[in-house]
C-alpha positions in Angstrom: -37.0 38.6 73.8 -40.3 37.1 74.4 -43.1 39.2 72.9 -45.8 38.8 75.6 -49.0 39.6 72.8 -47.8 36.4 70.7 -49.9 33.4 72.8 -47.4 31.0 70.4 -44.3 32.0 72.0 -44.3 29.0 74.2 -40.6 27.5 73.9 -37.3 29.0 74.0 -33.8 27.0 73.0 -30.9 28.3 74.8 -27.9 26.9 72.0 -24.6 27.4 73.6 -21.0 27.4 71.4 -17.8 27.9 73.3 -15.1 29.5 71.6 -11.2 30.2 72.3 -11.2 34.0 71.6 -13.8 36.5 69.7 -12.2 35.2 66.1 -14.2 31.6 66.5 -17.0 34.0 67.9 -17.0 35.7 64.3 -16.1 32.9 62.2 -19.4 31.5 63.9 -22.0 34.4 63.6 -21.3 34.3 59.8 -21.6 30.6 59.5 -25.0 30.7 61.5 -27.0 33.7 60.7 -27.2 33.2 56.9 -28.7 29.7 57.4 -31.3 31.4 60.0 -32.0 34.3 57.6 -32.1 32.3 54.5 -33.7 29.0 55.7 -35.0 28.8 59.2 -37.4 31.9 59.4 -39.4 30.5 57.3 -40.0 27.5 58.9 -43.2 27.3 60.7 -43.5 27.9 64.5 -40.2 29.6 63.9 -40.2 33.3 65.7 -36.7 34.9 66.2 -33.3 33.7 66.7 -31.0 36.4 69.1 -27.5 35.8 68.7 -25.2 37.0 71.9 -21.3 37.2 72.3 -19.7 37.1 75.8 -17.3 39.9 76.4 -14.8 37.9 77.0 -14.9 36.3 74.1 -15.6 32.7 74.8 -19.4 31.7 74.3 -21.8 32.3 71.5 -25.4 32.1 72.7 -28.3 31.7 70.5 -31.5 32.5 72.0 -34.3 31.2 69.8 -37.6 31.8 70.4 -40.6 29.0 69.0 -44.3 28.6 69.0 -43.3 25.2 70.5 -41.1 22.2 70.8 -42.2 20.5 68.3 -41.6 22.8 65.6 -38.3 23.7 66.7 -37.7 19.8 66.3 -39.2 19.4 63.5 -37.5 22.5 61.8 -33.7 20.3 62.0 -35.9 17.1 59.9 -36.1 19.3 57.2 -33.0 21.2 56.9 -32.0 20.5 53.6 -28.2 21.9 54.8 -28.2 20.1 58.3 -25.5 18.1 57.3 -23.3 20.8 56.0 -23.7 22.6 58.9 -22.5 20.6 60.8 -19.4 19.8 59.2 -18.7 23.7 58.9 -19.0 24.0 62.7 -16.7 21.2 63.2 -13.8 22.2 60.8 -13.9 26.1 62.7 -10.8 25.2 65.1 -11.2 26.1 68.8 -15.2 25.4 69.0 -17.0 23.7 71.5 -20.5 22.6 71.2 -23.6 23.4 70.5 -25.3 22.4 74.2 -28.4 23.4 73.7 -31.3 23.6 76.6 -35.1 23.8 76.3 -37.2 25.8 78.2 -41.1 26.5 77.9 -42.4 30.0 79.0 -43.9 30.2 82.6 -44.4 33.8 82.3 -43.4 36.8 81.0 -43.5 40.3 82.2 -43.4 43.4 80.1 -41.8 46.8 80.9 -43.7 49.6 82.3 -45.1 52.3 80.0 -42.8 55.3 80.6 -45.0 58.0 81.3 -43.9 62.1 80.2 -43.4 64.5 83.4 -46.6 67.1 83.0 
């Protein structure tokens, strides 16, 4: 989710994986969150990565949130595991992908304050 109060949170990657059935979906999640946790979070610009699986069990979504662009860019330069990666996504059978999209944000709009009846 974009956090509104961080004036840095200016680009969003939308990284799509499509999977035959919820097992890829698994098999990915653990492939791709320890990198992110052990690696990626401490790149700079880096702000959250929000990993989603369809219901139907077809699609992984990462929704990852940067201070801009170029730092998300910049972050895949300097991953020392890159390679390996990307090998390990290739040899899950049944995946599809990454697409990955780019989008820079227009605006974001917060949810009201819930207020207690009196």
């Amino acid at each position: 989710m974009v956090d509104p109060a961080r004036p840095d949170a200016g680009f969003i990657a939308i990284v799509t994986l499509r999977t035959d059935g919820p097992e890829q979906q698994r098999q990915l999640l653990d492939l791709l969150v320890p990198d992110v946790q052990d690696w990626v979070r401490h790149c700079p610009g880096f702000i959250s990565a929000n990993y989603h699986l369809s219901t139907d069990g077809t699609r992984l979504v990462n929704y990852a949130q940067w201070a801009s662009e170029e730092a998300y860019r910049e972050s895949f330069k300097r991953n020392p595991r890159a390679g390996a990666l990307r090998a390990a996504l290739a040899a899950i059978p049944g995946v599809q992908g990454p697409e990955m999209t780019g989008y820079t944000l227009a605006r974001s709009i917060p949810a009201a304050a819930v207020t207690e009846p009196a």
